[in-house]
C-alpha positions as protocol buffer text, in pm:
chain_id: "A"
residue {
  index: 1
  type: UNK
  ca { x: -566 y: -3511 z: 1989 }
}
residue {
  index: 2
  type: UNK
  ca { x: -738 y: -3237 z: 2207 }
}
residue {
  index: 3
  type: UNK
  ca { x: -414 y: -3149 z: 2340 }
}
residue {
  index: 4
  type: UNK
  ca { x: -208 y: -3070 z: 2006 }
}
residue {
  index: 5
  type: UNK
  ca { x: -572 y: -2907 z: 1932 }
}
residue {
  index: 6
  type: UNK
  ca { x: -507 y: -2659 z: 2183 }
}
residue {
  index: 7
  type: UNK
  ca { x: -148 y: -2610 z: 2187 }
}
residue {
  index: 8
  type: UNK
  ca { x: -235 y: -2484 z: 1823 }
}
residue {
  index: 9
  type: UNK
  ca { x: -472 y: -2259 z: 1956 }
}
residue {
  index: 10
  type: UNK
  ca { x: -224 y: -2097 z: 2138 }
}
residue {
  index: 11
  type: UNK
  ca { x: 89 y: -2059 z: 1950 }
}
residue {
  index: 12
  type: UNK
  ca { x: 122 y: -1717 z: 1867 }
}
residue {
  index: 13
  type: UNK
  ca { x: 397 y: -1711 z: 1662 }
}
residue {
  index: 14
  type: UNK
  ca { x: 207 y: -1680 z: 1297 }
}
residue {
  index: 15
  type: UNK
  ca { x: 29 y: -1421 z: 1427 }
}
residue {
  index: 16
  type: UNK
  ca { x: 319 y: -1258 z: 1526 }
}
residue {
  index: 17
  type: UNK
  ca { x: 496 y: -1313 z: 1159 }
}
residue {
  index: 18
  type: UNK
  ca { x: 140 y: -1172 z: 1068 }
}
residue {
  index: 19
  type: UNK
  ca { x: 100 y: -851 z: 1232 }
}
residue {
  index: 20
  type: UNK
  ca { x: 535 y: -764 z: 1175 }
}
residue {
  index: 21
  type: UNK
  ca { x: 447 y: -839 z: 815 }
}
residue {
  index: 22
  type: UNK
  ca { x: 159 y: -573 z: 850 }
}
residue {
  index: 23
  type: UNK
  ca { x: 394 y: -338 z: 995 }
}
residue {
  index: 24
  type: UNK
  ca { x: 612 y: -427 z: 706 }
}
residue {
  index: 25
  type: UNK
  ca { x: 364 y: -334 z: 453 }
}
residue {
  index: 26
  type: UNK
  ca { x: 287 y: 25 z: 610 }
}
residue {
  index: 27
  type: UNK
  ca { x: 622 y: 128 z: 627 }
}
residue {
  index: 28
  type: UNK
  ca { x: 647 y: 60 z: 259 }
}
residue {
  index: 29
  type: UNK
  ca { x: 352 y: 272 z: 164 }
}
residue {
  index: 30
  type: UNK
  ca { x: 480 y: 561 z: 383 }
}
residue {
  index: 31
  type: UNK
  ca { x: 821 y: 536 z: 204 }
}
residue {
  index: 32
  type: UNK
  ca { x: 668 y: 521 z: -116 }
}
residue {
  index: 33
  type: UNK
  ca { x: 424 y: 787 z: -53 }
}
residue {
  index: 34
  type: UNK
  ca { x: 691 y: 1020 z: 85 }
}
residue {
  index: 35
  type: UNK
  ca { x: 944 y: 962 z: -210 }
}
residue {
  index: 36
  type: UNK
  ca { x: 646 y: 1037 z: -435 }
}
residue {
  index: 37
  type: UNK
  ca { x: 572 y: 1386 z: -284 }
}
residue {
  index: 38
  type: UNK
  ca { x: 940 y: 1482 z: -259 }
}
residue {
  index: 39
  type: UNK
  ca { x: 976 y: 1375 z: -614 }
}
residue {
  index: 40
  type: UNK
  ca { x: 679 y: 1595 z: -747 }
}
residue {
  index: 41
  type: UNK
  ca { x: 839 y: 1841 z: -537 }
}
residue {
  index: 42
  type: UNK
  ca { x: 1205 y: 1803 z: -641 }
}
residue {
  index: 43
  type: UNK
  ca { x: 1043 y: 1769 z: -1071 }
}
residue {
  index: 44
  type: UNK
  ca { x: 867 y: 2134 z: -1012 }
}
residue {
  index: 45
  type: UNK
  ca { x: 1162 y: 2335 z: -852 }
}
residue {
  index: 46
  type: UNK
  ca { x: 1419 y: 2191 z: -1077 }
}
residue {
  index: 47
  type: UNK
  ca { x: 1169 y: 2269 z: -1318 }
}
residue {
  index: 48
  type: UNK
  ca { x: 1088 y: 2647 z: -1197 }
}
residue {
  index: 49
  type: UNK
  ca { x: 1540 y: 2649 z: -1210 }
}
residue {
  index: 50
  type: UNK
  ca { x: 1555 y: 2564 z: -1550 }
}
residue {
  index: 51
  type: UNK
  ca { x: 1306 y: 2848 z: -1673 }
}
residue {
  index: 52
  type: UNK
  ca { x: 1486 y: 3093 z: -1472 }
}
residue {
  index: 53
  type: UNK
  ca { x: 1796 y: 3020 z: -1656 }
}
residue {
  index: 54
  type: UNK
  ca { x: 1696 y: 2977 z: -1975 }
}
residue {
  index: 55
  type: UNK
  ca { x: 1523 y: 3342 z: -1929 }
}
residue {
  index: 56
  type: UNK
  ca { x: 1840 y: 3483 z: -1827 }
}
């Protein structure tokens, strides 16, 4: 029993699911973060476009 114990306390192998899951997760907010700013971004020059035509 104290064996399988400790051969459970050292398997790694969730905690490595765990932390590339983590990594996962941070890459999404980046992503979404950045697509959000160039969107905002992309939403006022088309924006500052349009007026410029229309006034011409």
């Amino acid at each position: 029993m104290i064996t399988i114990l400790k051969s459970l306390w050292k398997d790694e192998d969730g905690a490595s699911a765990v932390e590339y899951g983590l990594i996962a997760g941070l890459i999404a907010v980046a992503i979404v973060t950045a697509a959000t700013l160039v969107g905002t971004n992309l939403n006022g020059l088309l924006g500052r476009i349009s007026t410029a035509l229309a006034g011409a």
